[in-house]
Each structure stands twice: as C-alpha cells, then as structure tokens.
C-alpha positions in Angstrom: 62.7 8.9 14.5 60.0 11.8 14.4 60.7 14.6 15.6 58.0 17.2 16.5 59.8 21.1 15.6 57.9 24.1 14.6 56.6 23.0 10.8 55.3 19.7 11.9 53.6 21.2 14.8 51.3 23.2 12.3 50.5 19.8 10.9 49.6 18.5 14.3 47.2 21.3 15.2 45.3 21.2 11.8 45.1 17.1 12.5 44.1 17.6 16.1 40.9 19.0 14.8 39.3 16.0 13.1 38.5 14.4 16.0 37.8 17.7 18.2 33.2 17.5 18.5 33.5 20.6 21.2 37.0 22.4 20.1 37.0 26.6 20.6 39.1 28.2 18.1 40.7 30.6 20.8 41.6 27.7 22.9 43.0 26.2 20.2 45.0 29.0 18.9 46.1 29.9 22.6 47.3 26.3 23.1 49.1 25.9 19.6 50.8 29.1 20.4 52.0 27.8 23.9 53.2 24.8 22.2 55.2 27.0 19.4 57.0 29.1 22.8 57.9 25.8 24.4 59.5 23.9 21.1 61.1 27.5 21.3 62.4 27.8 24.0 63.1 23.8 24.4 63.5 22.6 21.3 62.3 19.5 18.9 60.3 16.8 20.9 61.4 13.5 19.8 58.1 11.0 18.9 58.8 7.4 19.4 56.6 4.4 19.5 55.8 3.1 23.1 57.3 -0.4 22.3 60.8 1.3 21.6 61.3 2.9 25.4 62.6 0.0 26.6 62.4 -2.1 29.6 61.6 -0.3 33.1 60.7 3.4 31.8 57.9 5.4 33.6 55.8 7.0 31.5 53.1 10.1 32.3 49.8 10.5 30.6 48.8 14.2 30.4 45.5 15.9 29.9 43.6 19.4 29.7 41.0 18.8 32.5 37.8 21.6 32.5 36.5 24.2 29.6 38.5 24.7 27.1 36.8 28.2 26.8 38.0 28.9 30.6 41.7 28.2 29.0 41.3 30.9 26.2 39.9 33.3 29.1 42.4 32.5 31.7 45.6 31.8 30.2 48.5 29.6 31.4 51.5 30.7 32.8 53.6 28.0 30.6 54.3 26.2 34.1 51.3 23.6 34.6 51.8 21.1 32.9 55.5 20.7 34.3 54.4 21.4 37.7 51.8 17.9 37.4 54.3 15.8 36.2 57.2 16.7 39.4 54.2 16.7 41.2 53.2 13.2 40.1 57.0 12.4 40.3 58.0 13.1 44.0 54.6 11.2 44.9 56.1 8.1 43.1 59.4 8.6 44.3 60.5 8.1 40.6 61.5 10.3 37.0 59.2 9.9 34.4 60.9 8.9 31.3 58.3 9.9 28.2 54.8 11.4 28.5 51.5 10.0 26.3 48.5 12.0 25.4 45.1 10.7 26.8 44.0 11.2 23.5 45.1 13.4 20.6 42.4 16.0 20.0 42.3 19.6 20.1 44.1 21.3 23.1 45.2 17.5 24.5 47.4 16.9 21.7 49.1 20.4 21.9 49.4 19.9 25.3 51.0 16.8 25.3 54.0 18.7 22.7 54.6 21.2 26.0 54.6 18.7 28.4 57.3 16.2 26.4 59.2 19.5 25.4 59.2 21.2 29.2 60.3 18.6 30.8 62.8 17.4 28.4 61.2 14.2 27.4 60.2 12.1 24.4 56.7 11.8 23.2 55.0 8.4 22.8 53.2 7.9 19.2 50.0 7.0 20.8 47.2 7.6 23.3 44.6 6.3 25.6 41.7 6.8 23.7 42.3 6.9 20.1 39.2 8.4 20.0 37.4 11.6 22.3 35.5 10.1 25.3 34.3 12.7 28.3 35.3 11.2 31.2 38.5 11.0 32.7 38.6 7.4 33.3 37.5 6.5 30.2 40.5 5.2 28.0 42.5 1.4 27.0 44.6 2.3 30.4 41.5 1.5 32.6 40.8 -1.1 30.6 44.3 -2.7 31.0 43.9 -2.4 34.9 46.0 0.2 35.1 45.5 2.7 37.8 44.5 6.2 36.8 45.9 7.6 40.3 47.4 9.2 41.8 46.2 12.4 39.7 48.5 15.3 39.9 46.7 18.8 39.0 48.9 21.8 38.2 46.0 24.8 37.8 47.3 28.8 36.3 47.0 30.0 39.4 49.8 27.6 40.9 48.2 25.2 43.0 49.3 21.8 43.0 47.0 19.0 43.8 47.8 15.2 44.1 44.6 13.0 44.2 44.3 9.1 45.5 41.1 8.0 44.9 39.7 4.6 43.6 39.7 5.2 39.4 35.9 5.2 39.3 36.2 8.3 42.3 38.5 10.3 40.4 36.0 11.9 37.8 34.0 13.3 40.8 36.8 14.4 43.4 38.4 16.6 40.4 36.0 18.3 39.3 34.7 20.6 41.9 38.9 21.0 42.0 39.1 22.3 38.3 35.9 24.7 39.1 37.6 26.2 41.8 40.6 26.8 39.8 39.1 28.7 37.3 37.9 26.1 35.0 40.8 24.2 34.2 43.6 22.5 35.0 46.5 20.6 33.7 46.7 16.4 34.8 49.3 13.8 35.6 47.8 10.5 35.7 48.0 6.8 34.3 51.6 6.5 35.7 53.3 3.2 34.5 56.3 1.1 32.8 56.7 1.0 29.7 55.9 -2.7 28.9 52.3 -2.5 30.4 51.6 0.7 28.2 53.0 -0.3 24.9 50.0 -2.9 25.1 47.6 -0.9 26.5 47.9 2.4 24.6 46.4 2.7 20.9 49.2 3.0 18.9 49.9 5.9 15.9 47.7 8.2 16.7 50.0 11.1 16.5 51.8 10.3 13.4 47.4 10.0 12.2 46.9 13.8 13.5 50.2 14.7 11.9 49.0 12.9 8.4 45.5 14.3 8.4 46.9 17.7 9.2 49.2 17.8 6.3 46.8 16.1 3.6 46.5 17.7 0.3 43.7 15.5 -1.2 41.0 17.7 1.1 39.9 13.9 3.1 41.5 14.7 6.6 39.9 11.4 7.1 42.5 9.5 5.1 44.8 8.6 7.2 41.8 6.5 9.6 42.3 2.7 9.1 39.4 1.3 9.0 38.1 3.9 7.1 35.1 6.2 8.8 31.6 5.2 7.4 28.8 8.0 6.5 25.1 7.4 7.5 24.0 10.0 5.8 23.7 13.8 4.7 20.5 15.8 6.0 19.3 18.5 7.2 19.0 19.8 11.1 15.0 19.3 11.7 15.5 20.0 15.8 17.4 20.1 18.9 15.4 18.6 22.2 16.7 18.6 25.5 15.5 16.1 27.3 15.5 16.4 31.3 18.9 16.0 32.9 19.2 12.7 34.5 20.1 13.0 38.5 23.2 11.7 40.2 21.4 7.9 40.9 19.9 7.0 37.6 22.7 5.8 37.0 26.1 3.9 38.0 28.9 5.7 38.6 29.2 9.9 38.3 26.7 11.8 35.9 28.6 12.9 32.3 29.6 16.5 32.8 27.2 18.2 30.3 22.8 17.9 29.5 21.7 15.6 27.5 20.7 16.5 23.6 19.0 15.1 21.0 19.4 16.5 17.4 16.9 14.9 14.4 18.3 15.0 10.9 16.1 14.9 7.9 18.5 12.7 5.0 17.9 14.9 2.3 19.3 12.1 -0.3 19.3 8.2 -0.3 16.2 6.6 1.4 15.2 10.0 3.1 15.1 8.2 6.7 14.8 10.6 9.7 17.9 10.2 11.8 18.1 11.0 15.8 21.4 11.2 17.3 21.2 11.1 21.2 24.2 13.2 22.6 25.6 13.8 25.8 29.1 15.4 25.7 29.3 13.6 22.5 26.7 11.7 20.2 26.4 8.3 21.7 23.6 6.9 19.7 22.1 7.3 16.1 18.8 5.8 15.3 17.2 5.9 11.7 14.2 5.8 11.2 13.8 4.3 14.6 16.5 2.0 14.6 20.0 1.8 15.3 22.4 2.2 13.3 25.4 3.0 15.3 26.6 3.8 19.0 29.3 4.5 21.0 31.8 3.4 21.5 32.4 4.1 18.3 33.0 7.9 17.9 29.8 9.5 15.4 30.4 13.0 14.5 28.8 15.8 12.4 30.2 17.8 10.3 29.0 20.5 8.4 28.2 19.5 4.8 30.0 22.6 3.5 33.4 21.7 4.2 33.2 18.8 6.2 34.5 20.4 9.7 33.2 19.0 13.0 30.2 20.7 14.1 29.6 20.5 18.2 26.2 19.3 19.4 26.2 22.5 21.2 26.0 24.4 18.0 23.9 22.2 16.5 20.6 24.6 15.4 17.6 23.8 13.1 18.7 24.6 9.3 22.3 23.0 9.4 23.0 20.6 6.8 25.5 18.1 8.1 27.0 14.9 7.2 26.9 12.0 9.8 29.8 9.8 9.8 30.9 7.2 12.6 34.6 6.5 13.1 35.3 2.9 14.3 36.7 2.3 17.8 40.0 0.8 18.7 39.6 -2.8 19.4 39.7 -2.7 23.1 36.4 -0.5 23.1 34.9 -3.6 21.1 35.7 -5.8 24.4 33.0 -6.5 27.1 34.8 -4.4 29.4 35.6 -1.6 26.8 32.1 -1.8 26.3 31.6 -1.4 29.8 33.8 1.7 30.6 32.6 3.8 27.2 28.6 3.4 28.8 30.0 5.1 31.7 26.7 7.1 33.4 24.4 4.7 32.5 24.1 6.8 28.9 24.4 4.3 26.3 21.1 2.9 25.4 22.2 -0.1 23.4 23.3 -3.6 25.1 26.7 -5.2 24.5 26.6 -7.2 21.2 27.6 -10.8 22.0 31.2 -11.3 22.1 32.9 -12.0 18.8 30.8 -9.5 17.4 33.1 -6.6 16.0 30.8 -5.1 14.3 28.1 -4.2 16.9 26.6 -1.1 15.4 25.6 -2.7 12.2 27.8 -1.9 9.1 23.6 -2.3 7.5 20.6 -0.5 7.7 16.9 -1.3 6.6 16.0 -0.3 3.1 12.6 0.1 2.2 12.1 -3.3 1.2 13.5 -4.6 4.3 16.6 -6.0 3.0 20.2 -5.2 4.7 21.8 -2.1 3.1 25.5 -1.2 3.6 26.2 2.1 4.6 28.2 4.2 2.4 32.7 4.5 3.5 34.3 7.2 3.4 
C-alpha cells in the first residue's frame, strides 16, 4: 500500500500541475501547505485502489468549488473540508469510509490529501474525471447514474450547506452559494458503496500525478497511457471573444466563464492556422478549418519554453505554445459521456457513431489531401 507522507506529497503537487489549464500559483502553494499541516498534524494517508475497500463502504467525493484565486485571498480555516463530509454524513445517516478526488488537478488533488487525512480516512487511487471538466456534474459518476446529491458545502467562514437538487440543478443552485461565501467553498458529493464506484471511477490517477511529479526524464507526460498527441507548435496570432451566449441558447446551465477563441500560426510542419475554441477550457481545435480534435478529450497549451500549461486566460498575441490533446477515459468516448462533456450546448462537433474511439481524428489533411498522423508525444 501507498502511503501519502510529506515527500510524496511534493511529488503530488508537482503532478497535480499537468493537467491544471487555470491553476494560480498562490492557490496552489496555499493549498499544498494546508495539505503539509494536516499529514502533520494527522499523519500518512493511506492510497488504496477503489476495488480493495471491500463490500458495503461509503465513499465521499470531494472538491474545491469557486476561484481558486478567492482561496489564495481568503484562506481556510483547515475545517471545511471536514465539516462537508459530517455534514454529508449525518444527512445519510451513515460514516463514510474513504474519500475520492473529483479529479486530480491542482488544488482538487491537495484537497482531497486533507480531507482523507482530517477525517482519518483512506484515499481512493482514482477520480471522477481523469481529466479537468468545469462543471460540477460533469464526471464517470454521472455517467454511471450515480447521484451527485445531496451536496454538502463547508465555506471559511463556517457555514454549512446541504443541497438536494436533481444532478443537472446542482451546478446552478451552488453557485450563487459559493459567491456568497466569498468565492469558494469546499464539497461533499457523489456519496456511494464501494462496488458501484470501483466501476465508475477512472482508476490510477493519483499514483499518474505522483509519477509525473517525480519524473526525472523532463516528460511530465510519461506516465499518460495512451500517450498525449501534439497538433502542433505556433505562434499566438489572436485572442477573440466572441459574445457570451445567454442562459437559453443552450440546454442545461451556461459554463461559468466567456467564451474565447485563440488562433495559432504553426510555425513548423505544414504551417496550417489552428483555432482553438475555449470556454473554461479549449473544447475544440480546427486547422486550417477543420477539426482536428475536441472535447472530451482534454487539449491544452503549453508554453513552448518549458512545456508548462498556459491558461486561455493568459493566452496573449506573441506566445509560442505547443498544442497537445490528451485522450479521454473511455467512458467520455460513450454516447452518454459524450453527452455530459457538451454540457451548455458548447461543443460544436456531433457524436462520432458508436464504435468509433477515435472521434477526433488521430489524422489531419496534408496539402495533397492525403491523411496525415499527428505527431505522439
């Protein structure tokens, strides 16, 4: 067995990064420290796989809801996030027996270290994601049927809030909650046995952040199975924002940022023009005009210099960056994956027929016309 102490949690913040589009250093820092003063005061948490909890345990997802930068401003009190989980405990009427990460980037992935070690609990290897996705509902849980409420909020300034709400309500009813908090809050959520997680949740993704974060060979990437692909390297042309969409142009509740678009000029290779259309997160890549790749696999860019993730919201003219799409879990590949990741109506490509795994195209157009594999990782 893993256990999580103090030199592996160094490992686990540097990992947590590779997958982190929007991270703040000072939330980061603040959060890694608060995990450091929990395995402190504590101790080791203990990471196991979800398949080897056993029949009949409860287990408690966990998640940083809001701005990370309001966390960095307005720091916890070390109580949150177990104040959610007895919170999401008395409503059941039962003890949770391990908490899971919704995913394993950034702050989440720290957080999840404080939660397991505050409350005296193991920590599944795996999350609900395996990937970053912006809305709350959005993971492998939902599309397992299992039921994202109730929602237990712990906020720094000690409130406590329990949510019931229909999964596709939740997004909507929490955050106006989180604003009035002060911009962030801690979550309880995805309550559920053992059995139905261990084949719901995407497995390893912890012991991938602790890997990446302790690589020598410079590729934090190595440790991604498939490996990550790269479209191409360019150079920042522009960045367009296009109108913000209102709350009916789409199903469900609008993403919880403005829409951007960012054009690359490849300044190797065929010299296409690339537009990646982002909201929260890039959702779609076109080259040239067409596509090349889309959510729900995860497309990042990284600064050509060193490779780290560069937000959209930093994204200015001048930047040259790498673009480089990391495959999906294979339950974001399914109709309803497909479904749940085009949550607000935002992702402009149709579901690939099923039996297609490979619906962004692993090719792209060369000059002549002819399919041309993109370059791995």
């Amino acid at each position: 067995m893993t256990v999580l102490d103090a030199a592996r949690l160094e490992d686990l913040a540097r990992g947590a990064l590779v997958l982190a589009a929007g991270a703040e250093q000072s939330s980061h820092r603040a959060s890694l420290d608060w995990a450091r003063a929990a395995i402190g005061e504590h101790g080791p948490v203990p990471l196991i796989e979800a398949g080897a909890l056993g029949a009949g345990r409860l287990c408690v997802t966990v998640s940083l809801l809001g701005s990370s930068a309001a966390l960095a401003e307005y720091l916890p009190t070390g109580t949150e996030p177990r104040r959610a989980v007895r919170a999401l405990e008395r409503r059941l009427g039962r003890t949770a027996d391990a908490v899971v990460a919704l995913n394993t980037a950034a702050e989440n992935a720290l957080l999840s270290v404080v939660t397991a070690a505050s409350c005296g609990l193991p920590l599944v290897d795996g999350d609900g994601c395996g990937r970053v996705l912006p809305l709350l509902e959005q993971t492998t849980f939902t599309i397992a049927g299992i039921d994202i409420a109730p929602v237990a909020l712990a906020t720094p300034a000690g409130d406590v809030v329990v949510v019931e709400a229909a999964g596709s309500r939740v997004e909507e009813l929490v955050r106006p909650l989180v604003l009035a908090a002060g911009g962030w809050a801690v979550a309880a959520c995805y309550a559920v046995d053992s059995e139905r997680l261990a084949a719901a949740v995407v497995p390893g993704t912890v012991s991938r952040a602790l890997a990446a974060g302790r690589t020598s060979s410079g590729d934090a990437f190595a440790p991604w199975q498939p490996r990550p692909r790269r479209l191409g390297i360019g150079r920042i042309a522009a960045v367009e924002h296009p109108a913000q969409p209102g709350p009916d142009a789409a199903a469900g509740a609008p993403l919880p940022s403005r829409p951007t678009s960012v054009v690359v000029s490849e300044t190797e290779g065929l010299h296409r023009r690339f537009r990646l259309e982002a909201h929260n997160e890039v959702l779609l890549v076109l080259a040239d005009g067409a596509p090349v790749a889309a959510a729900p696999d995860q497309i990042l860019m990284l600064w050509a210099a060193d490779r780290r993730v560069l937000d959209v919201e930093r994204a200015v003219p001048g930047i040259e960056v790498e673009i480089v799409v990391i495959p999906a879990a294979p339950a974001w590949h399914s109709p309803p994956g497909r479904r749940l990741a085009a949550a607000g109506g935002l992702l402009l490509l149709d579901p690939a027929p099923e039996g297609d795994t490979s619906p962004d195209g692993d090719t792209s157009a060369d000059e002549d016309g002819e399919g041309r594999e993109e370059t791995p990782w």
